[in-house]
Backbone bond lengths (Angstrom), bond angles and torsions (degrees), N, CA, C in turn:
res aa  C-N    CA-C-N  psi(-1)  N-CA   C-N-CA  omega(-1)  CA-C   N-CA-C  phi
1 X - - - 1.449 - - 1.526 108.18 -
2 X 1.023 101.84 142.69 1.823 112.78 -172.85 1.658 95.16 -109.79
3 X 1.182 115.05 142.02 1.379 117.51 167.25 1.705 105.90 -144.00
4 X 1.613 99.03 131.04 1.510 111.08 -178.83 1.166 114.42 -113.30
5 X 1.577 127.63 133.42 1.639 127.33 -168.54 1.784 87.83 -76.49
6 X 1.291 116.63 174.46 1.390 109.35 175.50 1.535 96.90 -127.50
7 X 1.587 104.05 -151.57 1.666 98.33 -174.34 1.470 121.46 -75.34
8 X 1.570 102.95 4.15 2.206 124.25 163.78 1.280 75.01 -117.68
9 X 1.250 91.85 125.21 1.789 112.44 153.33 1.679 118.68 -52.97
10 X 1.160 110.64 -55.58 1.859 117.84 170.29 1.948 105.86 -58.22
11 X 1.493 117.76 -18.69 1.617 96.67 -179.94 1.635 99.03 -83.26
12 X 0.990 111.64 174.77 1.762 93.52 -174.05 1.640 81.18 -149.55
13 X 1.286 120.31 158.90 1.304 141.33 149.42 1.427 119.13 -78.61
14 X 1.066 156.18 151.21 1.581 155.08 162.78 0.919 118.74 -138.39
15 X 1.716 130.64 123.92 1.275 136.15 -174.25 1.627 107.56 -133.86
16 X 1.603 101.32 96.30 1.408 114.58 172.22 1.924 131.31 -39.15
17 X 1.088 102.34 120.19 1.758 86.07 162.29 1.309 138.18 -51.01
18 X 1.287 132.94 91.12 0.957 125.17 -163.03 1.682 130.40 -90.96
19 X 0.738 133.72 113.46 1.936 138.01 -147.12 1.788 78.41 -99.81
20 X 1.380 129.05 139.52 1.283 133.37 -179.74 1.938 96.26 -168.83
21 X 1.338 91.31 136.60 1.448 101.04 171.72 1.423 110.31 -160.00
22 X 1.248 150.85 -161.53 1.347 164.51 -150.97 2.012 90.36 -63.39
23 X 1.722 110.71 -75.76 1.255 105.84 -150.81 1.759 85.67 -68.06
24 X 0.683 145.30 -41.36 1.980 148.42 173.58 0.943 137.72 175.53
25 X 1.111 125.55 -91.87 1.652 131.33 -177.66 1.710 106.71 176.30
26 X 2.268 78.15 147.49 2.034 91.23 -177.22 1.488 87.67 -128.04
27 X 1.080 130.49 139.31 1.458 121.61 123.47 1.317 116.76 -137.93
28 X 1.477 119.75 176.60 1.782 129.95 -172.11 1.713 103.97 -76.82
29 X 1.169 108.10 87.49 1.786 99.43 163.40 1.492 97.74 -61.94
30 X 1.172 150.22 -25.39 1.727 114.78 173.65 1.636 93.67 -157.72
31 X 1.118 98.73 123.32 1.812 119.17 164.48 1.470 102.32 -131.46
32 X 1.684 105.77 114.03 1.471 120.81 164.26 1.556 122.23 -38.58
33 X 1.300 118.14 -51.06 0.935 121.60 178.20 1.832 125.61 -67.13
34 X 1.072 105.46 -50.24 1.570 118.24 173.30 2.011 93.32 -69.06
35 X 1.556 119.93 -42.49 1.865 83.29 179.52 1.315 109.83 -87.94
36 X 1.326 125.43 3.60 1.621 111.48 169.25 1.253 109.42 -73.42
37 X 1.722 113.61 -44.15 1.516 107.46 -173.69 2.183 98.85 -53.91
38 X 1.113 117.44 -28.25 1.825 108.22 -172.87 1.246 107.33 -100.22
39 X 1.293 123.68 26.26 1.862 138.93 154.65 1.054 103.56 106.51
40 X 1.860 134.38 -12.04 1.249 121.94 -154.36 1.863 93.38 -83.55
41 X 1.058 121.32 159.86 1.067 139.45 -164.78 1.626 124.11 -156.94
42 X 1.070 105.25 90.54 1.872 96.13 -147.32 1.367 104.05 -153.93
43 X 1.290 123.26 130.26 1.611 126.39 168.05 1.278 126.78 -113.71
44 X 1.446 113.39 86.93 1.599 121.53 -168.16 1.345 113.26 -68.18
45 X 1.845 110.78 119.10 1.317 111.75 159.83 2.036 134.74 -116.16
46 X 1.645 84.69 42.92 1.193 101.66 -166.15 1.608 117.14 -156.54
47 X 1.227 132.51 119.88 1.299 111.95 161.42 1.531 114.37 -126.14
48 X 1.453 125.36 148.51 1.525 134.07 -148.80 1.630 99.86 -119.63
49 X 0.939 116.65 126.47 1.805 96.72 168.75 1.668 107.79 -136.61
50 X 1.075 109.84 124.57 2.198 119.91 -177.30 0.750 110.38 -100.97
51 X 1.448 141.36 157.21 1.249 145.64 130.59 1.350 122.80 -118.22
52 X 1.353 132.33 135.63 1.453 145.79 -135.90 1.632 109.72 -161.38
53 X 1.361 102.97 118.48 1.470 103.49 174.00 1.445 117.58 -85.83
54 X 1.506 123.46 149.51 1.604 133.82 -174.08 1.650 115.37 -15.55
55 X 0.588 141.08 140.88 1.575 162.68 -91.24 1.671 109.51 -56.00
56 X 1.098 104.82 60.37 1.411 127.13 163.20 1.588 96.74 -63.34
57 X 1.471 127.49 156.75 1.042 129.92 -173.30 1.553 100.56 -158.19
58 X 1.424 121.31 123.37 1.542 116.77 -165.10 1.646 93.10 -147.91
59 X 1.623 108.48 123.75 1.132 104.94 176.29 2.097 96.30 128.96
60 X 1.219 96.67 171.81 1.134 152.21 6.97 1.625 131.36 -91.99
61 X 1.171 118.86 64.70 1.855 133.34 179.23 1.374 152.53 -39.63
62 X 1.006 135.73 79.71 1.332 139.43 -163.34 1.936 112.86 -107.56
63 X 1.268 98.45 -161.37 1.481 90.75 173.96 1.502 85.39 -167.48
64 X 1.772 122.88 137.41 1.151 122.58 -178.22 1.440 120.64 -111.38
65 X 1.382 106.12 29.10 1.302 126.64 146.57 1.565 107.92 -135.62
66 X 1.605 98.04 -176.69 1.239 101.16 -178.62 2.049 107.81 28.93
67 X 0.974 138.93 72.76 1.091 141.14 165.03 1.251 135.40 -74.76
68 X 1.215 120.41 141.95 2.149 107.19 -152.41 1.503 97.53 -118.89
69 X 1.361 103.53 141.51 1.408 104.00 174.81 2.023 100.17 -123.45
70 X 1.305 114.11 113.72 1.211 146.56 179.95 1.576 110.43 -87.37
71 X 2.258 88.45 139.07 1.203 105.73 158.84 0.831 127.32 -134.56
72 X 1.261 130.88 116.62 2.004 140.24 -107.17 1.716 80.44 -140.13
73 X 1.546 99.33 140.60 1.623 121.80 -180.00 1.831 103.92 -175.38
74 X 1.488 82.02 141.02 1.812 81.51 -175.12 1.863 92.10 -116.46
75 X 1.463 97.71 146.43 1.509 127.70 -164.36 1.580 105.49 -79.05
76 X 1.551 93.47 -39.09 1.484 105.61 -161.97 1.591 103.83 -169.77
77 X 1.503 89.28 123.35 1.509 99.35 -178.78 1.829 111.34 112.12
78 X 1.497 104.74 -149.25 1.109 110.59 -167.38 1.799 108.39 -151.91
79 X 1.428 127.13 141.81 1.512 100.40 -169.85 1.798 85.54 -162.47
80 X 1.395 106.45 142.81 1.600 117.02 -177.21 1.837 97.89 -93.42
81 X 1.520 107.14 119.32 1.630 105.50 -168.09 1.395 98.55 -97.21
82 X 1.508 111.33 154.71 1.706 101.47 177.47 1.864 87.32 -147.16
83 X 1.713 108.89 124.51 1.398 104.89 157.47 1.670 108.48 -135.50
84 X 1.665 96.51 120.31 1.814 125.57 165.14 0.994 121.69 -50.93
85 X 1.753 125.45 98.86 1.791 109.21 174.87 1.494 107.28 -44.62
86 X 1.116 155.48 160.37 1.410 155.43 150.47 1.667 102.20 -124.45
87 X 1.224 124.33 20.46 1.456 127.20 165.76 1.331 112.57 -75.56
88 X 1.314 123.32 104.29 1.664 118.29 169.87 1.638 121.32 -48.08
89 X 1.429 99.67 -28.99 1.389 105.70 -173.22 1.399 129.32 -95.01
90 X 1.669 97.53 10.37 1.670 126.82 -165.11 1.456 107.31 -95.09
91 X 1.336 113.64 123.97 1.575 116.79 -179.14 1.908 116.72 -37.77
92 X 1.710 80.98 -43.45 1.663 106.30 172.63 1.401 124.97 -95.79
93 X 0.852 113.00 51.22 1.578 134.83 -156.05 1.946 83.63 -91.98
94 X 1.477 114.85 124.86 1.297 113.45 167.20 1.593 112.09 75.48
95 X 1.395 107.89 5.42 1.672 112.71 159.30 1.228 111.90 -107.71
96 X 1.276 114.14 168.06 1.491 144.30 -159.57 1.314 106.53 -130.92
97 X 1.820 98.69 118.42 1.487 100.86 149.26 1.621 119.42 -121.35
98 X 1.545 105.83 134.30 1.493 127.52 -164.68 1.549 91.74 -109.27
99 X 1.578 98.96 152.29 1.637 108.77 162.04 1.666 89.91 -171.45
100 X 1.128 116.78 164.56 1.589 139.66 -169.76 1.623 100.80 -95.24
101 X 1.238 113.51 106.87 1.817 112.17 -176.60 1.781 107.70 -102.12
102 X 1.330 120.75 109.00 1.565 98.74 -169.65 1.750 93.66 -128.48
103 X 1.415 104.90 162.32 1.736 109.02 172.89 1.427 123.84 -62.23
104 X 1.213 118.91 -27.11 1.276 144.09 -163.61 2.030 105.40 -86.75
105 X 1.516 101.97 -32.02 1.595 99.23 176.83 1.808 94.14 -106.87
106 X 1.246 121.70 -30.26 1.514 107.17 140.68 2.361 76.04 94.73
107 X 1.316 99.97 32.92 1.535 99.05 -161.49 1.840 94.28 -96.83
108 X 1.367 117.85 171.81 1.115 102.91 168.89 1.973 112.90 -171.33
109 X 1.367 98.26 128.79 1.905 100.81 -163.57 1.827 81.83 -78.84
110 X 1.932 81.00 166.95 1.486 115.81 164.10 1.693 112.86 -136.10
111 X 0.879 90.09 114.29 1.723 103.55 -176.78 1.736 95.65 -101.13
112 X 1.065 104.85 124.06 1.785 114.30 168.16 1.731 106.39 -76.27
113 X 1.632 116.48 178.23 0.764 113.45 144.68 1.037 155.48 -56.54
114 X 1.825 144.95 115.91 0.925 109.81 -163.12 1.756 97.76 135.84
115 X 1.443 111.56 -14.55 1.826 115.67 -171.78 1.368 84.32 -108.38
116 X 1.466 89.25 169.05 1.672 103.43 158.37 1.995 90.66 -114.58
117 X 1.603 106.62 153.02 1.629 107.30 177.76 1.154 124.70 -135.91
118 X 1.605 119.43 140.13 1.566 105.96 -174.98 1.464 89.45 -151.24
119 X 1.923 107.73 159.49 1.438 105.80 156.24 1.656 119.80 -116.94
120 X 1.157 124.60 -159.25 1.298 124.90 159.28 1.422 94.18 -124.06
121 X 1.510 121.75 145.80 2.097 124.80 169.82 1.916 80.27 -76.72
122 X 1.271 99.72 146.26 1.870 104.74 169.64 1.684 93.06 -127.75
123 X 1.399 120.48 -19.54 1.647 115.88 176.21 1.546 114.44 -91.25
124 X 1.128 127.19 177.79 1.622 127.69 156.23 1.108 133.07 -11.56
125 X 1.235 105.84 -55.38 1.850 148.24 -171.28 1.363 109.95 -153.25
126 X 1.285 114.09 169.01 1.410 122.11 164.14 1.979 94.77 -167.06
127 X 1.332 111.97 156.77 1.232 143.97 -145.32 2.166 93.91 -143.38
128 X 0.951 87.57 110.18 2.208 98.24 -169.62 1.719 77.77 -115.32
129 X 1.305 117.75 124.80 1.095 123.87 124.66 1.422 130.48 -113.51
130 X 1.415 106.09 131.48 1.959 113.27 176.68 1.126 126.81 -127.53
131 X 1.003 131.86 149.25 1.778 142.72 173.95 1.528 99.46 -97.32
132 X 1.500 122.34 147.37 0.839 126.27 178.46 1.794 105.03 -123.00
133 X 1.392 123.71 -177.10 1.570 117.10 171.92 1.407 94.01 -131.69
134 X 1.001 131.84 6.82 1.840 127.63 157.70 1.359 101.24 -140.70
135 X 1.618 96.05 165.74 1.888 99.32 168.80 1.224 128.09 -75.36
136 X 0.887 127.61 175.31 1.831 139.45 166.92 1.594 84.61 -62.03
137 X 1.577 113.38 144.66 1.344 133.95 148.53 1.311 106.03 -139.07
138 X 1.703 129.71 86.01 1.191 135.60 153.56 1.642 112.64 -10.95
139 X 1.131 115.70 -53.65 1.507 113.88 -166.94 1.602 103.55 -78.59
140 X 1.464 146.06 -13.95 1.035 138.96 146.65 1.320 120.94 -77.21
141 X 1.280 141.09 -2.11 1.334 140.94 174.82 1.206 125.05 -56.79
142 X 1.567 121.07 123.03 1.491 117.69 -179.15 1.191 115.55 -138.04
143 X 1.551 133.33 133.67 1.278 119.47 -175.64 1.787 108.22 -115.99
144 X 0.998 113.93 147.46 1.557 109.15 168.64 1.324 98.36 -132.85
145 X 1.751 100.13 146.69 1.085 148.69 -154.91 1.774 117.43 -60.96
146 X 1.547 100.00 97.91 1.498 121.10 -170.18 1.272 129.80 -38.50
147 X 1.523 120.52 -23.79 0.952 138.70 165.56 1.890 116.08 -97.85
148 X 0.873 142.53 3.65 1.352 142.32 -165.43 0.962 139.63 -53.19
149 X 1.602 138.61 103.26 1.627 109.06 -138.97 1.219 111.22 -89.98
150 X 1.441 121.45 -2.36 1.708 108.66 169.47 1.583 108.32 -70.56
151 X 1.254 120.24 -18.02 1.452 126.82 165.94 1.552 121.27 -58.15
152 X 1.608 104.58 -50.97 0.934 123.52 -154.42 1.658 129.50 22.24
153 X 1.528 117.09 70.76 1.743 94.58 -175.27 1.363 79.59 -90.72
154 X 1.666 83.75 -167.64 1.269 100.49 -161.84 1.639 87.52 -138.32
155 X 1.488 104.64 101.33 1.541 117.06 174.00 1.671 103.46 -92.94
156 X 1.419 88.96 138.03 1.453 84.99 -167.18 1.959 101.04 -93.48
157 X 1.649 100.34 96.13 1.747 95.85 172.75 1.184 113.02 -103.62
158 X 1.255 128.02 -7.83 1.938 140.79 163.29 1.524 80.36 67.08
159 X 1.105 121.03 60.75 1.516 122.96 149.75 1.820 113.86 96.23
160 X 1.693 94.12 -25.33 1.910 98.76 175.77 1.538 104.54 -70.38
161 X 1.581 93.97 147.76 1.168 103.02 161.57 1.528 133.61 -79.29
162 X 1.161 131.06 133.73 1.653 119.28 -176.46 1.707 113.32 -66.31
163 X 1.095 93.44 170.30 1.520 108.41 -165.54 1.992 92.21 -98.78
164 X 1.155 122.47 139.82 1.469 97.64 -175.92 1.630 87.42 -156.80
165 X 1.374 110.87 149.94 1.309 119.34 168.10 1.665 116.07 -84.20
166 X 1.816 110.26 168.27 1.671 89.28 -159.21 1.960 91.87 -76.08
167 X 0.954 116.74 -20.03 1.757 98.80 176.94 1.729 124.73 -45.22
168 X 1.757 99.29 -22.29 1.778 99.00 -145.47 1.500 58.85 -109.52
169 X 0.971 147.56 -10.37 1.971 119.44 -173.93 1.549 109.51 -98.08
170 X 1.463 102.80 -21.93 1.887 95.14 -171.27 1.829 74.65 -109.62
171 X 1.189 130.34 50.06 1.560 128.61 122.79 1.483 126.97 -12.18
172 X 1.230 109.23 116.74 2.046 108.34 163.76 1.607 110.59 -68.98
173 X 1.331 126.49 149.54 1.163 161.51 131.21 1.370 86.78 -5.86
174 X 1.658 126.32 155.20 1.105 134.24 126.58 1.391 129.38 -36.89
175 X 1.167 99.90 -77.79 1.563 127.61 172.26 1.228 108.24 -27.73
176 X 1.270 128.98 -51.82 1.272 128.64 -154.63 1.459 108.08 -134.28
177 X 1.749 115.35 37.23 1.135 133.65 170.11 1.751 116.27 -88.85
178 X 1.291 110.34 140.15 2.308 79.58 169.11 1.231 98.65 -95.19
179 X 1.179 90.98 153.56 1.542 110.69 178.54 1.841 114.01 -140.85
180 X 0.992 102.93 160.68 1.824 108.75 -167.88 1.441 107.68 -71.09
181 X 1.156 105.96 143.01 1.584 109.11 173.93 1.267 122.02 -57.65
């Protein structure tokens, strides 16, 4: 397993070993032991799985309790990942790290606790599977605002508009998001 820090050192890239021959391919999307030995350290009590047609856009999501730290992989398809330090006390506090997660490179981020996370679908469909290390608590859920220009990412929609549910459109502000100390 290859693991790449990204532009937050704590988001990491992950690129599985993949064993592939005639009938297809196996490898371990998650062995405790092999991601502790690469720092990850994590006790999943949750796994989430979506499916979303082309430029669906979900996110940007956190929870300011109970806070989840995710390990995000798409099944099928292709999807532009984006996770927000929201740590006040983080050098990178209010940056973004992006990378392209698709089924086909079989790649997959780890966002700690502590981001807010969203993707854009860039294929047909796309298929998100994640582990989480706490549960969903609806009543802590907070999203800030996908487009935000103190954020500014840069989702690549070449001019389309995203597809967004009404939670991810009446989005908070940065500014005036909470975020963890």
């Amino acid at each position: 397993m290859r693991v790449t820090p990204s532009e937050i050192p704590e988001v990491l890239l992950i690129e599985p070993k993949v064993f592939g021959d005639e009938r297809g391919f196996f490898f371990e999307s998650w062995n405790e032991r092999v991601f502790e030995q690469a720092g990850i350290r994590a006790r999943f009590v949750q796994d989430n799985h979506s499916r979303s047609q082309r430029l669906v856009l979900r996110g940007l999501h956190y929870q300011v309790s109970q806070p989840q730290g995710k390990l995000v992989r798409v099944t099928a398809g292709e999807v532009f990942d984006v996770a927000v330090d929201i740590r006040r006390s983080s050098p990178t506090f209010g940056r973004s790290a992006t990378m392209v997660l698709s089924a086909s490179r079989r790649n997959m981020i780890w966002i700690p606790a502590g981001f807010a996370h969203g993707f854009l679908v860039l294929s047909e469909h796309a298929e998100v599977l994640y582990k989480t290390t706490d549960y969903w608590a609806p009543e802590h859920e907070r999203t800030i605002s996908w487009n935000d220009p103190d954020l500014a990412i840069a989702w690549p929609l070449a001019g389309d508009a995203p597809v967004l549910s009404a939670k991810d459109a009446a989005g908070t502000a940065f500014r005036k998001a909470e975020a963890f100390p």
